[in-house]
C-alpha positions as CSV (number, residue, x, y, z in Angstrom):
1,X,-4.4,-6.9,-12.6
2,X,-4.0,-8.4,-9.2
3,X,-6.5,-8.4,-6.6
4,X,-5.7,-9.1,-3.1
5,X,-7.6,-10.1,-0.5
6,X,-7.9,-9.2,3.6
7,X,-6.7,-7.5,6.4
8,X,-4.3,-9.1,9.0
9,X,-2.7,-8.0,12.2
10,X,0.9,-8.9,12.3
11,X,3.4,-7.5,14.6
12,X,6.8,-5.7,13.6
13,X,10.9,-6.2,15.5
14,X,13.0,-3.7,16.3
15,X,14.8,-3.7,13.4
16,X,11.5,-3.1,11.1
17,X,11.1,-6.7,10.5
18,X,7.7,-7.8,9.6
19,X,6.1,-11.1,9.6
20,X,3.6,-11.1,6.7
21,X,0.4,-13.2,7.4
22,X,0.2,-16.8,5.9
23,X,-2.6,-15.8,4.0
24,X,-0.7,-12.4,2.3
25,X,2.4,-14.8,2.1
26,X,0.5,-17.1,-0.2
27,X,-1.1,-14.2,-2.1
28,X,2.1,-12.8,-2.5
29,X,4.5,-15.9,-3.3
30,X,4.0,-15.5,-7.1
31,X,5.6,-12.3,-7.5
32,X,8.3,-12.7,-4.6
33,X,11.0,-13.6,-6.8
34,X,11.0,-10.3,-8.8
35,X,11.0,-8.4,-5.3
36,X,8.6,-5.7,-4.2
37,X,8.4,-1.5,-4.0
38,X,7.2,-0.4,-0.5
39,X,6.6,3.4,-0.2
40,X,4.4,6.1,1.5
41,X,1.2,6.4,0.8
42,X,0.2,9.7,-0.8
43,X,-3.2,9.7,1.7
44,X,-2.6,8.4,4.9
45,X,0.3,7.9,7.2
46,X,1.0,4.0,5.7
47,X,2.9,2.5,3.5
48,X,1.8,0.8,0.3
49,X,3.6,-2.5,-1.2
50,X,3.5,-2.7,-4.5
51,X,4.5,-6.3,-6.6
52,X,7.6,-5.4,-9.2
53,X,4.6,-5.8,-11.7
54,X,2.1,-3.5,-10.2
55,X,5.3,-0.7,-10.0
56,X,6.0,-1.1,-13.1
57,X,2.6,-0.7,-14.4
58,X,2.8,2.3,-12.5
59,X,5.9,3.9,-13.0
60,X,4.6,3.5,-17.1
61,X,1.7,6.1,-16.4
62,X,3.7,8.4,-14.4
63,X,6.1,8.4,-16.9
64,X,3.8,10.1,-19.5
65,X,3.8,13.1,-17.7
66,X,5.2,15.7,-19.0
67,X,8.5,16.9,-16.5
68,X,8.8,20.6,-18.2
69,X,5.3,20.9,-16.3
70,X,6.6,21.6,-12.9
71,X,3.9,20.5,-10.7
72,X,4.2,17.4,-13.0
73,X,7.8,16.8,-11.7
74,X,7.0,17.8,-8.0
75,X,4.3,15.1,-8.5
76,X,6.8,12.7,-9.5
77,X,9.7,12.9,-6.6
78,X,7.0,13.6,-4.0
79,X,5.5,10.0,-5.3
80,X,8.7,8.3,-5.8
81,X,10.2,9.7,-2.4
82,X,11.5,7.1,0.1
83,X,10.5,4.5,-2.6
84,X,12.5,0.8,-1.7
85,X,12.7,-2.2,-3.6
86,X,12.3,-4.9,-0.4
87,X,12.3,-8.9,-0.9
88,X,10.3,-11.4,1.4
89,X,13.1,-13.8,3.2
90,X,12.6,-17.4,3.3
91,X,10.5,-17.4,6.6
92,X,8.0,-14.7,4.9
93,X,9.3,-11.6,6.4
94,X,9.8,-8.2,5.1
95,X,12.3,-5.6,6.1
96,X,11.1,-1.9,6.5
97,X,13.2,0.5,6.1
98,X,13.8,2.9,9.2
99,X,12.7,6.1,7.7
100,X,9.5,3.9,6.7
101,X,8.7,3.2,9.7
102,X,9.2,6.4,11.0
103,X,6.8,8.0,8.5
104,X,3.9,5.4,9.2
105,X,4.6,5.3,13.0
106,X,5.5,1.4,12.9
107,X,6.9,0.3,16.1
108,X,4.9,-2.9,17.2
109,X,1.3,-3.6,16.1
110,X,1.0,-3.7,12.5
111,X,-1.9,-3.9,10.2
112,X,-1.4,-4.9,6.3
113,X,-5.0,-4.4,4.4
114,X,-5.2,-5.0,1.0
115,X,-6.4,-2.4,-1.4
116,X,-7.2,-4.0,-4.9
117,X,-3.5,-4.2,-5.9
118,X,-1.6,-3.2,-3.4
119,X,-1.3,-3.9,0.1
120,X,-1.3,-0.9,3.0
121,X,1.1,-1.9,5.8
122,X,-0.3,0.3,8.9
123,X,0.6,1.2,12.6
124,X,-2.3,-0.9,14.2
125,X,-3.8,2.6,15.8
126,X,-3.3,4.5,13.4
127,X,-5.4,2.1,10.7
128,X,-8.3,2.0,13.2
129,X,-8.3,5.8,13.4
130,X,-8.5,5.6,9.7
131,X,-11.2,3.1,9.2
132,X,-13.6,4.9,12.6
133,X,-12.7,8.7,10.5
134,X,-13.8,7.1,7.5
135,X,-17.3,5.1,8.7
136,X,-18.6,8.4,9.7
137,X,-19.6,9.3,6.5
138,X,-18.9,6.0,4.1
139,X,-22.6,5.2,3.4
140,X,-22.5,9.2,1.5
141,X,-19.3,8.3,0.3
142,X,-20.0,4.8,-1.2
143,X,-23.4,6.4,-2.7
144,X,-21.3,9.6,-3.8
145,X,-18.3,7.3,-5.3
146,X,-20.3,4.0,-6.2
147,X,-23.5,5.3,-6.7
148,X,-23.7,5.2,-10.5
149,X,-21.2,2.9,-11.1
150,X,-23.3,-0.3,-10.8
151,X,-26.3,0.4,-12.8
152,X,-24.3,1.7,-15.5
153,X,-23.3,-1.5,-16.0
154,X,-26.3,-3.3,-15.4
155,X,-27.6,-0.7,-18.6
């Protein structure tokens, strides 16, 4: 599984354009020749890049689910909706689609934060209304989500 690492402002053209960070460039220059998936997050007003790998990995779980269960199959093209296979040029840019961009609010100011093994490409406002909503309550959420976790495996 691939971890990746960071958070980096960056800023977006008009034509949806984006310059990814030197950092996320060399994190990312492994996979670049298979090409990427970028699609809406199911949470949050972002998108989410996948690698071709990580997709696929993916797409192999969804795929067990039974489609004659309808909420199953309204699962699956609500997931898979706007989905985009997009390839980093030469200069380390990525192009967004329009309708993209539209759903994350990307006009200018762009944030890309990694999340384990993807990366979440943000408006820049609409990530730090996100990450102030959230550190209201993350020390109850981190106890709540992690709070076992660790000495479980310290047992």
């Amino acid at each position: 599984m691939i971890h990746f690492t960071g958070t980096y402002e960056c800023k977006a053209e008009a034509k949806g354009r984006v310059m990814i960070s030197s950092a996320f460039k060399k994190q990312l220059m492994p996979f670049s020749e298979d090409g990427f998936v970028i699609k809406r997050a199911v949470f949050q007003p972002c998108l989410e890049l996948y690698t071709m790998n990580e997709w696929n990995l993916m797409m192999e779980k969804i795929s067990k689910l039974n489609r004659f269960v309808k909420k199953n199959n309204d699962f699956i093209r609500r997931f898979t909706a706007g989905v985009k296979v997009v390839e980093m040029d030469a200069t380390g840019r990525i192009l967004i689609p329009k309708e993209l961009c539209d759903f994350a609010n990307i006009k200018k100011d762009v944030v890309m934060a990694s999340s384990i093994n993807i990366i979440e490409i943000w408006d820049k406002n609409n990530y730090e209304k996100a990450i102030d909503e959230a550190a209201n309550n993350f020390a109850d959420l981190a106890e709540e989500v992690m709070g076992n976790t660790i000495s479980d495996e310290l047992s």
